[in-house]
Structure formats: structure tokens, C-alpha cells
C-alpha positions, 0 to 999 in steps of 0.5 A: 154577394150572396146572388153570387155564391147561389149562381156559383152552387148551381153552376156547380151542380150543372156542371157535368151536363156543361162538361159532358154538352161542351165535348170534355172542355171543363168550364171552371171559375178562377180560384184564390188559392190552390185549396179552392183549386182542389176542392173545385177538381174534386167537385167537377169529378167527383173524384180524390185530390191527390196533388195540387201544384202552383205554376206561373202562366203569364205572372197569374197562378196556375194550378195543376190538380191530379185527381184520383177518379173512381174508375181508378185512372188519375186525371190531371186538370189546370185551373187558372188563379185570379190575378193577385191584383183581382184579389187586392181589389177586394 
């Protein structure tokens, strides 16, 4: 568990590298709640969490993260959930 969270916080840092390399496609990992979905919007942007929304896609959670960037526009990002049967497993 704990190689994971080290892959996951490096990851976090390649990120805008991986976003600007990849033609504006955000890479993102599930998150367990809209908490976690803001606060991954927030570190892929840099930008303010203004609004989280939960929405349905396929009986798995997605959530819609509106963030306030710094040159003032509002950017909207969807961020897939992990299935509720993933986070049983646990």
C-alpha cells in the first residue's frame, strides 16, 4: 500500500507534463468520493474547487469538478468514481 501512495504522489507531480505530452487528454485515477474528486481537480490545475457535482454514468459515479483557474476562466473536469463493488472489496 504504501509503494502505492509514493506512485500516486509522483504521478501527481508528472502530471502537467503528462497533461500538456498527452494534447489536453487529463490522465486521472478513480476517486472514492466527490472529496477526493475535488481535491485531485484542484491538484491537476492548480486552480479553486468551486462546485463538485455526482452524476450516474453506467451505475458508477461521476463527478463533474468546476474549478476556478488563475487566469480567471472556469474549467469543467469529469473524473470517473470507483465502482461501489471496488470499494466493498476493500
Amino acid at each position: 500500500m504504501r509503494v502505492l501512495r509514493v506512485l500516486i504522489s509522483a504521478w501527481v507531480l508528472v502530471q502537467p507534463a503528462a497533461y500538456a505530452w498527452t494534447g489536453g487528454i487529463m490522465p486521472a485515477f478513480l476517486v472514492e468520493d466527490a472529496g477526493g474528486a475535488a481535491r485531485q481537480a484542484a491538484g491537476m490545475t492548480g486552480g479553486r474547487v468551486l462546485d463538485v457535482q455526482t452524476r450516474s454514468a453506467g451505475g458508477q459515479p461521476v463527478y463533474v469538478v468546476r474549478v476556478l483557474l488563475n487566469d480567471g476562466r472556469v474549467k469543467v473536469i469529469q473524473i470517473q468514481g470507483a465502482a461501489p463493488s471496488a470499494l466493498r472489496e476493500r
